[in-house]
C-alpha positions as CSV (number, residue, x, y, z in Angstrom):
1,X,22.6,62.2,51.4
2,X,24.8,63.6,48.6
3,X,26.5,66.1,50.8
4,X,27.7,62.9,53.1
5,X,30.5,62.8,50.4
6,X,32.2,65.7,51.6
7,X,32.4,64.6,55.4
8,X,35.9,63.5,56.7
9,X,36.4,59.5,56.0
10,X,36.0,57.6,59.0
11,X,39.4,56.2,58.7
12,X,42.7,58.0,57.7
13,X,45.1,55.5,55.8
14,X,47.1,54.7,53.0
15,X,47.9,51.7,50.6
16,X,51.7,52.4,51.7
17,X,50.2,50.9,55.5
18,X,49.2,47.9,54.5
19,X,48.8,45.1,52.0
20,X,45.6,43.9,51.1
21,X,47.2,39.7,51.2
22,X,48.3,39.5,54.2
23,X,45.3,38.1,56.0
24,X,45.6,34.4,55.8
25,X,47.3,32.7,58.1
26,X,48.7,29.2,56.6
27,X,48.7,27.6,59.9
28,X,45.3,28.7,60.7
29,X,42.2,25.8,61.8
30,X,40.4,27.7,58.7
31,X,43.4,26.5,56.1
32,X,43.6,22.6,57.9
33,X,40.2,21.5,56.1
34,X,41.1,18.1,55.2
35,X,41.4,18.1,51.5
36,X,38.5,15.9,49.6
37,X,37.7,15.1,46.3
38,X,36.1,17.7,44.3
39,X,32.4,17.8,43.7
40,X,31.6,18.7,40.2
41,X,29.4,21.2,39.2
42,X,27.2,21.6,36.1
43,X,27.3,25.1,34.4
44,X,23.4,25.6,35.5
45,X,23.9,24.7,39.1
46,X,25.1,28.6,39.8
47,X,22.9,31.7,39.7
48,X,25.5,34.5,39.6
49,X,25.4,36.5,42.8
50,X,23.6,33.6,44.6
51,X,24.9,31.5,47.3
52,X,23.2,27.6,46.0
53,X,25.1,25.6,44.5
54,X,24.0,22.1,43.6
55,X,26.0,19.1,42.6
56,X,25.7,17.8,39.0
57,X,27.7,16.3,36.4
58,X,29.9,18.9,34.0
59,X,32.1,18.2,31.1
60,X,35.1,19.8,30.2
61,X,33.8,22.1,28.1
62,X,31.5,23.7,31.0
63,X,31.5,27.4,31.5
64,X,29.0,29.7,33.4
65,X,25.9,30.5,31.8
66,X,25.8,34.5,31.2
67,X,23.1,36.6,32.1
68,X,22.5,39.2,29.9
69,X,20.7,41.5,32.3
70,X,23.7,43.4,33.3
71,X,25.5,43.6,29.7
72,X,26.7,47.6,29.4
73,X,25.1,49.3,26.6
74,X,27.0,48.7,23.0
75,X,29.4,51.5,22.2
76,X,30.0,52.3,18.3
77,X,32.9,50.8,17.5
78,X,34.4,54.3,15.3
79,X,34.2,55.6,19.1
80,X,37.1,52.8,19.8
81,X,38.8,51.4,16.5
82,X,40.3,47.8,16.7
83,X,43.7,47.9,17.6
84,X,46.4,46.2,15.7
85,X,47.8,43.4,17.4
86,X,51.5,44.1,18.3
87,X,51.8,41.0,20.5
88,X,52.8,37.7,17.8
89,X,50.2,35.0,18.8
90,X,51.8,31.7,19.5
91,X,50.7,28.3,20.3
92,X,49.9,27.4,24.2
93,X,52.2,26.0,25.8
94,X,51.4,22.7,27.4
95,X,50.0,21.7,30.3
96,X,49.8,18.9,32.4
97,X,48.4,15.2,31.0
98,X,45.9,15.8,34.2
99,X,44.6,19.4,33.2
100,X,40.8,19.4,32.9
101,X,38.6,22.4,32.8
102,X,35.8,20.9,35.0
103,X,37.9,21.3,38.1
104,X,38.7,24.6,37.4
105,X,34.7,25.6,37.0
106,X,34.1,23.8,39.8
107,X,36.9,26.1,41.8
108,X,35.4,28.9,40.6
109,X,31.3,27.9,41.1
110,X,32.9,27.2,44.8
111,X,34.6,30.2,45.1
112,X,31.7,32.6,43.6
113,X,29.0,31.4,45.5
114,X,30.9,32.1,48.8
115,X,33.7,35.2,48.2
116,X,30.7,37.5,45.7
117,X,28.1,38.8,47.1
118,X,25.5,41.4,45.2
119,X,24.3,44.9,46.1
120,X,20.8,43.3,46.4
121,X,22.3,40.8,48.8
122,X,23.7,43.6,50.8
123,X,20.7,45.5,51.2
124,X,19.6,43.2,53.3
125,X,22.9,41.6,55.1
126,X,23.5,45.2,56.0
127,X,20.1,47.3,56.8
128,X,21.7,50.3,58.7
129,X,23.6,51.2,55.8
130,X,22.1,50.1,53.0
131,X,19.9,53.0,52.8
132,X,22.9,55.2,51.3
133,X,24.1,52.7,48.7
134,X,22.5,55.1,46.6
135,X,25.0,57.8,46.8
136,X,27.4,55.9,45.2
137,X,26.1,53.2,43.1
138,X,23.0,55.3,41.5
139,X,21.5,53.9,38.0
140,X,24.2,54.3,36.1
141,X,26.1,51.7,37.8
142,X,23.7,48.6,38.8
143,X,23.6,46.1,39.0
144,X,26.8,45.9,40.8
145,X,28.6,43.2,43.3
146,X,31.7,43.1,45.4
147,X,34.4,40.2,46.5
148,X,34.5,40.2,50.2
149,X,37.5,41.2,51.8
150,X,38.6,38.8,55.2
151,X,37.6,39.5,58.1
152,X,39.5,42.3,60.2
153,X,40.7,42.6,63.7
154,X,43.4,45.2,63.7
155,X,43.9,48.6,61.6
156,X,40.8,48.3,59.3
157,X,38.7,46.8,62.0
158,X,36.5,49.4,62.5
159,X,35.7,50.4,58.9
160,X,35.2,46.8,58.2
161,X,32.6,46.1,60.7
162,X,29.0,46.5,60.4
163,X,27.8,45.8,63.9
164,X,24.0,45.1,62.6
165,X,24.9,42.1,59.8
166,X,21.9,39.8,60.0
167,X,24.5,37.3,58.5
168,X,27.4,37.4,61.9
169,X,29.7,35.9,59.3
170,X,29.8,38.9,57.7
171,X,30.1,41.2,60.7
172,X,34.1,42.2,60.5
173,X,33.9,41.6,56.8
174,X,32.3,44.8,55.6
175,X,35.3,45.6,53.0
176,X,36.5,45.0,49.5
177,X,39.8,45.3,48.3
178,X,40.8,46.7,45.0
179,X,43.1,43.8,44.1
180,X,40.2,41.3,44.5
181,X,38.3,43.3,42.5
182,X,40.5,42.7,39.5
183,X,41.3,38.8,40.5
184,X,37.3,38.6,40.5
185,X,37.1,39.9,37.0
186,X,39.6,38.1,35.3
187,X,37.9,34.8,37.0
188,X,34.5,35.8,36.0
189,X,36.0,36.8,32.2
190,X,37.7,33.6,31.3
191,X,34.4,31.6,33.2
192,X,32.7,33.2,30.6
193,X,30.4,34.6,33.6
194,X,29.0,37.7,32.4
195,X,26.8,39.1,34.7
196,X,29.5,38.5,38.0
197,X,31.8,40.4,35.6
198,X,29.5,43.6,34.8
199,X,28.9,43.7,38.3
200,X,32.6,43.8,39.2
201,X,33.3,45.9,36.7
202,X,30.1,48.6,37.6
203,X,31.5,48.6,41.2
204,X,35.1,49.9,40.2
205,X,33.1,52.1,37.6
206,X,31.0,54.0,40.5
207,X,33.7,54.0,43.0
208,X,35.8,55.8,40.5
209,X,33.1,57.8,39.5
210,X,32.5,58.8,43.5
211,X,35.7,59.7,44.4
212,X,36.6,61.6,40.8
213,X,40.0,59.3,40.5
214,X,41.1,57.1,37.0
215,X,42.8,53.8,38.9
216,X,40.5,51.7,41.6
217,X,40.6,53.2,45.5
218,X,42.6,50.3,46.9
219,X,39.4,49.5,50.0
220,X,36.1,50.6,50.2
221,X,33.6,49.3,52.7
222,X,30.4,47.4,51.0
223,X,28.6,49.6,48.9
224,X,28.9,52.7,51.1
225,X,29.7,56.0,50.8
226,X,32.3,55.7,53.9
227,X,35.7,56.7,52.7
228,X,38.4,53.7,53.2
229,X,41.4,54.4,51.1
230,X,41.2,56.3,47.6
231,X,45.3,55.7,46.7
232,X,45.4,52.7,44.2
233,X,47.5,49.4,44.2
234,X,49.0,48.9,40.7
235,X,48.6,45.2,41.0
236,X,44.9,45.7,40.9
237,X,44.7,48.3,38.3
238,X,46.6,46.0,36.1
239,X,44.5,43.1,36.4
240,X,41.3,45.5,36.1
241,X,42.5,47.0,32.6
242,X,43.8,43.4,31.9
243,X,40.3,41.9,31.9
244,X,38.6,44.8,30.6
245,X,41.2,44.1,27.3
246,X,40.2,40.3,27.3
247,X,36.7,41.3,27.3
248,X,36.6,43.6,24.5
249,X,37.9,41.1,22.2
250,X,35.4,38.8,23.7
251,X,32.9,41.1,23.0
252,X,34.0,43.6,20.3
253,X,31.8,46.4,22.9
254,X,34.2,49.1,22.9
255,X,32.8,50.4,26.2
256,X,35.4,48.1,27.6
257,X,38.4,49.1,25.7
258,X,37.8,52.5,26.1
259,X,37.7,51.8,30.3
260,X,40.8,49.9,30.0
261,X,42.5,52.9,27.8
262,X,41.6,55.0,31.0
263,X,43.3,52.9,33.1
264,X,46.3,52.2,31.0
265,X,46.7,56.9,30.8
266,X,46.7,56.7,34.4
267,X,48.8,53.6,35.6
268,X,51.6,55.2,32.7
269,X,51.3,58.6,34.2
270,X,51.0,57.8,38.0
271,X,52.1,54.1,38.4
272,X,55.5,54.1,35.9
273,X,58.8,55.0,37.1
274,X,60.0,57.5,34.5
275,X,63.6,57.1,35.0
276,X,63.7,53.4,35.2
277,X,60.5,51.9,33.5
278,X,59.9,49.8,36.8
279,X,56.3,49.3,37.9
280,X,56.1,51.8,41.1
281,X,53.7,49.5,44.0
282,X,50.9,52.4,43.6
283,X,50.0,55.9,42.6
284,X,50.9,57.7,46.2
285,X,54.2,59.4,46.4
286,X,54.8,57.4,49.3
287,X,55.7,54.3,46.6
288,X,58.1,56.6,44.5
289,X,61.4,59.0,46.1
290,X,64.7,58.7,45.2
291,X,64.6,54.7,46.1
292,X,61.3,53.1,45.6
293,X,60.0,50.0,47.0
294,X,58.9,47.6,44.5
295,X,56.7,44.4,44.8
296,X,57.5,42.0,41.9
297,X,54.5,40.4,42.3
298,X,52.3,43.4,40.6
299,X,54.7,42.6,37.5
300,X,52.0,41.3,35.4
301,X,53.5,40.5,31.9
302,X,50.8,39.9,29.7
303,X,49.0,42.9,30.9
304,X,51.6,45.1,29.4
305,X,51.5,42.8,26.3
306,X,48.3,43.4,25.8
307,X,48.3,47.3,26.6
308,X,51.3,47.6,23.8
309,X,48.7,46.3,21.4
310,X,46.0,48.9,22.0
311,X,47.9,51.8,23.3
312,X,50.3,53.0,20.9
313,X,51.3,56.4,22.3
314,X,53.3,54.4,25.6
315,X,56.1,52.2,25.5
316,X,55.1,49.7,27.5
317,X,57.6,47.0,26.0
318,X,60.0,48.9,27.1
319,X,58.5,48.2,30.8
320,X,58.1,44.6,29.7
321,X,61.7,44.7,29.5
322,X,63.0,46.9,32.2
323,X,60.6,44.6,34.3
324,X,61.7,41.2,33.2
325,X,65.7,42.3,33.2
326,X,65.1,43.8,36.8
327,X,63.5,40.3,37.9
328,X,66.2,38.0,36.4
329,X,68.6,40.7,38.3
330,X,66.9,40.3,41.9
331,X,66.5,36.2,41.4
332,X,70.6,36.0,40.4
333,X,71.2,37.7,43.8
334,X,70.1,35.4,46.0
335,X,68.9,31.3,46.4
336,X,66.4,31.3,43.0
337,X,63.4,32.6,44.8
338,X,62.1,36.6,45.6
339,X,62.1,39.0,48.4
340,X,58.8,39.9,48.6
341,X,59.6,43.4,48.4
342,X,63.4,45.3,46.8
343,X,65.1,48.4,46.3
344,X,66.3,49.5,43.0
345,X,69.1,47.7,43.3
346,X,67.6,44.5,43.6
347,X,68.3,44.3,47.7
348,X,65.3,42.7,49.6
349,X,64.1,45.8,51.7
350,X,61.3,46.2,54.5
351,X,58.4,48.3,52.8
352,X,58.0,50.2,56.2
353,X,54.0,50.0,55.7
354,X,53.5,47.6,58.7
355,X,53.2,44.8,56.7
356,X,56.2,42.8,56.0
357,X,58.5,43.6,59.2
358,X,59.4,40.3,59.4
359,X,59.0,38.8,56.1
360,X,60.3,40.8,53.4
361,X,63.2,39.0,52.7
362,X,61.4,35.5,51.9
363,X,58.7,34.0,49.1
364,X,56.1,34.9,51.1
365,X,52.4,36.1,51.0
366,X,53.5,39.0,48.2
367,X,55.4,36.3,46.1
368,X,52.7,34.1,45.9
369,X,51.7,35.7,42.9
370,X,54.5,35.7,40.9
371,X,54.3,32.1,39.8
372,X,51.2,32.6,38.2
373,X,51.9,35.9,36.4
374,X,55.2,34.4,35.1
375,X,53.4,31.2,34.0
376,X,50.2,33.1,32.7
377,X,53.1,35.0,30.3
378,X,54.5,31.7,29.6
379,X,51.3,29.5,28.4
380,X,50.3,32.3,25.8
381,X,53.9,33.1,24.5
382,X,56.4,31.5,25.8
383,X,59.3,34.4,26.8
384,X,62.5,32.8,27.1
385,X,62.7,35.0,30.1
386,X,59.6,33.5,31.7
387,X,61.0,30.4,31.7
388,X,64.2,31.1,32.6
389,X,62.5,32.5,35.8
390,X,59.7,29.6,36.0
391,X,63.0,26.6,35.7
392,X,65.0,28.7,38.4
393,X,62.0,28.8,40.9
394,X,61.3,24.6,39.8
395,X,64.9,23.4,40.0
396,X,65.2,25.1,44.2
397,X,61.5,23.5,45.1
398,X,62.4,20.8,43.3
399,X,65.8,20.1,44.8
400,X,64.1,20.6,48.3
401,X,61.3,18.3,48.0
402,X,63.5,15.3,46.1
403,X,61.0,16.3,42.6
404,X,57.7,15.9,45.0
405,X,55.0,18.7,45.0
406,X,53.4,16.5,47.8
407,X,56.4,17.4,49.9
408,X,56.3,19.4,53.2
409,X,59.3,21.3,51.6
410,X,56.3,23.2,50.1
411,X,55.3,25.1,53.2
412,X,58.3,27.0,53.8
413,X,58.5,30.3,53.0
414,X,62.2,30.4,51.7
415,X,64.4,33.4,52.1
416,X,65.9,35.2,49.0
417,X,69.4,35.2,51.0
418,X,70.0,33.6,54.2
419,X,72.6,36.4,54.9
420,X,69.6,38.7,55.1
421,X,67.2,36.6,57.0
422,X,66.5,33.0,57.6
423,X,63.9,31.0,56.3
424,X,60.6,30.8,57.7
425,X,59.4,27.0,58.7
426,X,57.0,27.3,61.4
427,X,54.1,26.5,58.8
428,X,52.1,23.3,59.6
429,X,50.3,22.8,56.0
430,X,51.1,23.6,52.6
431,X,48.3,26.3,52.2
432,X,46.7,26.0,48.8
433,X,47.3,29.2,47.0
434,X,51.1,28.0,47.9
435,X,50.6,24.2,46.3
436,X,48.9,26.0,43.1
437,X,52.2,28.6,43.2
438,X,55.1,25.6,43.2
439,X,52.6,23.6,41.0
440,X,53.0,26.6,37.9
441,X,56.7,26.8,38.5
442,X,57.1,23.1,36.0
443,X,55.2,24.9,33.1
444,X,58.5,25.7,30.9
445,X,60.1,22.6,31.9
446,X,59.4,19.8,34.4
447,X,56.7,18.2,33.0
448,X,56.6,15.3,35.6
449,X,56.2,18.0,38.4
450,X,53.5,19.6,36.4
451,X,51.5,16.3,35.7
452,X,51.5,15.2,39.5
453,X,51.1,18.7,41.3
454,X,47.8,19.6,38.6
455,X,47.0,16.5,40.1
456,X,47.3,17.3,43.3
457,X,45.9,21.0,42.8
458,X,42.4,18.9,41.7
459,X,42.0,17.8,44.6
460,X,41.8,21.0,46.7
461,X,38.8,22.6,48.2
462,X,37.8,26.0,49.3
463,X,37.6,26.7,52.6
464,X,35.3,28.7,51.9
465,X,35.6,30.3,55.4
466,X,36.0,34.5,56.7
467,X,39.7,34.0,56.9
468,X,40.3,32.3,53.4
469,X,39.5,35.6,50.9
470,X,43.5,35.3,49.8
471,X,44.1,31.8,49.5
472,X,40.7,30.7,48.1
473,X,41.0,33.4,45.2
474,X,44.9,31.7,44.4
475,X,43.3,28.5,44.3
476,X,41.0,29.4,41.7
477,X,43.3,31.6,39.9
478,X,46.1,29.2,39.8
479,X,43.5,26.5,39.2
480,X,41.9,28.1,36.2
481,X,45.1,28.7,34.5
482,X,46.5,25.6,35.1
483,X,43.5,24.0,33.8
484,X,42.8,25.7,30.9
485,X,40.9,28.0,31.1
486,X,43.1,31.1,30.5
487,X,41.5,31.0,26.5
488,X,43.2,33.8,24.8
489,X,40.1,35.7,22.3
490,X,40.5,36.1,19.1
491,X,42.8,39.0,17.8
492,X,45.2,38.8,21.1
């Protein structure tokens, strides 16, 4: 079975062809579930990596119960010193009079039970192949789990499909993508939901491990050997080392800080612009040339925060900076919002990866993100800079939808200059990873905004459906940070 791994992958690609987000389509009978009122969740009601859920009460204080099971072996601590902190801890900022933590459990109970599934799970959802999830995820890595990509019907169609899937729901969705991957395991690390987090973590570990690389493969398919797509995303291998950082100081194991160090080596050496200090979109010299392409939405501020505290050898403030000035530049060049892709100069430019053709001029299904990175920066340490960004995205939304998050303004996907390209209006809802982004743009300032669209945002459900992987992950992103639940550990 071992000598599988040399065999030519099924499918030839690249992380330079396509994005992982652009699967959900806001206009879609999947995204039109009528919005109800949340059913609450106690903290026992979940068994990680199981698909019951049962309704019970919860306060506001809730978290996932951990399971131990699945906890990696305790590292000596002389093996991986505590770092200094280099990052000045500040007060929160606030949030809205209508955050409340329960929701955001709730969000995530929702969104766990549906989007993770477990290797044991697998074995039997997939019987013709789970006979070589050995080759990749041997003892060293188990238990392990995955977040399920959407379902595919065009490039990655046929890696993606496993024809025998006892469950047909899962037929076309036999892949995992490497940004979910790290979405999962922040979720999982600030719900406090160990064992989900372990088992995210063992199945970056092992897929690392298997293809001999430092930074995630950007898709894999299930827990297979099959070869998708070993390049990496940056986004993804920010929000991996990110949560991996977050859990050491949870912890104090320094099995995770010394993962995250090997992460934060390879994203500075293959994922850092050397001339510029700009964040290139991934590792493949396909991202890089004398022009890059980057993707503000992989700017992940306190990720490099928190890698200036415990790697001392980079300057990574120095991308903070080159980051956040290169931001404020490409937002002054147009209406207040973002290009979902730009040049060096700050131009909105097509990637040329078959993704955004006709999109990469508005705030669109890259830009989503940004919100919630800029706000994330903003709750724990308040950058002038974030909110200079955050009040600049707030004031235009707010402006179109006369100071109404409840507005159909919100559904528009707004061009970054109408000289370039017009806006795009043909959405029918407001999708809800969209309501969650507009929602995090009143953090730094408009706290009447912020009050009625957390509101709002507690109202949302999954959909919970094969199409929904992106927008049901925002929700509970955006959700648990606007919520609360974004707890900064001791010593960051």
């Amino acid at each position: 079975m071992i000598s599988k791994k040399i065999l030519l992958p099924i499918l030839v690609g690249s992380a330079f062809y396509l994005g992982a987000c652009g699967d959900d389509n806001p206009s879609s009978p999947e995204a039109q579930t009528p919005v109800s009122s949340p059913v609450i969740l106690s903290s026992s009601a979940i068994v990680p990596g199981s698909s019951a859920v049962v309704p019970g009460p919860v306060s506001s204080s809730s978290v996932i119960v951990p399971v131990s099971s699945s906890t990696p072996a305790p590292v000596s601590s002389s093996a991986a010193p505590v770092p200094a902190s280099s990052a000045t801890p500040s007060a929160y900022a606030q949030l809205a009079s209508t955050a409340n933590t329960a929701y955001a459990v709730n969000h995530y109970m929702s969104w766990q039970s549906y989007h993770f599934v477990t290797e044991e799970t697998e074995m039997v959802t997939y019987p013709s192949i789970a006979g070589d999830f050995g080759v990749v995820f041997s003892a060293g890595y188990q238990p392990a789990g995955r977040v399920v990509w959407a379902i595919q019907t065009g490039y990655y169609k046929s890696l993606c499909t496993v024809n025998d899937a006892t469950v047909q729901a899962m037929k076309f969705r036999g892949c995992t993508v490497s940004e979910g991957i790290g979405y999962g395991m922040l979720l999982a690390a600030f719900n406090n939901d160990l064992d989900t987090y372990n088992r995210l973590w063992n199945y970056s570990r092992a897929y690392r491990a298997y293809h001999n690389v430092k930074l995630m493969p950007w898709i894999t398919k299930s827990f297979h050997w099959e070869m998708g797509d070993n390049s990496s995303a940056t986004d993804a291998d920010l929000d991996i080392a990110t949560s991996l950082i977050v859990m050491y100081y949870k912890t104090q194991n320094a099995a995770y800080l010394q993962d995250a160090l090997t992460f934060i080596n390879a994203i500075w050496e293959l994922e850092v612009n050397p001339t510029n200090m700009l964040i290139y979109s991934g590792d493949q010299d396909a991202w890089k040339g004398s022009d890059p392409v980057y993707n503000l939405s992989y700017f992940s501020p306190v990720a490099l925060r928190l890698f200036a505290m415990v790697d001392p050898n980079h300057n990574w403030k120095g991308v903070l900076d080159a980051m956040y000035t290169y931001m404020q530049l490409v937002q002054s060049m147009g209406t207040g919002v973002f290009p979902d892709w730009s040049n060096t100069a700050g131009n909105a430019v097509d990637p040329n990866n078959g993704s955004a053709k006709d999109t990469y001029w508005t705030f669109n299904k890259e830009s989503v993100r940004i919100p919630w990175r800029i706000a994330w920066d903003y709750y724990w340490y308040q950058d002038a800079r974030a909110a200079s960004i955050l009040n600049t995205l707030n004031t235009f939304i707010a402006g179109k939808s006369n100071n109404n998050p409840n507005d159909m303004a919100l559904s528009v996907n707004y061009s970054w200059n109408l000289s370039v390209g017009a806006d795009y209006t043909r959405n029918t809802v407001v999708s809800g990873q969209w309501y969650g982004a507009w929602c995090a743009t009143g953090i730094a300032g408009n706290a009447t905004w912020l009050n009625a669209c957390t509101q709002g945002l507690n109202t949302k459900t999954l959909t919970n459906g094969g199409n929904s992987y992106f927008s049901d992950i925002l929700i509970t992103m955006y959700s648990a940070l606007l919520n609360g639940l974004f707890v900064r550990p001791a010593g960051i």
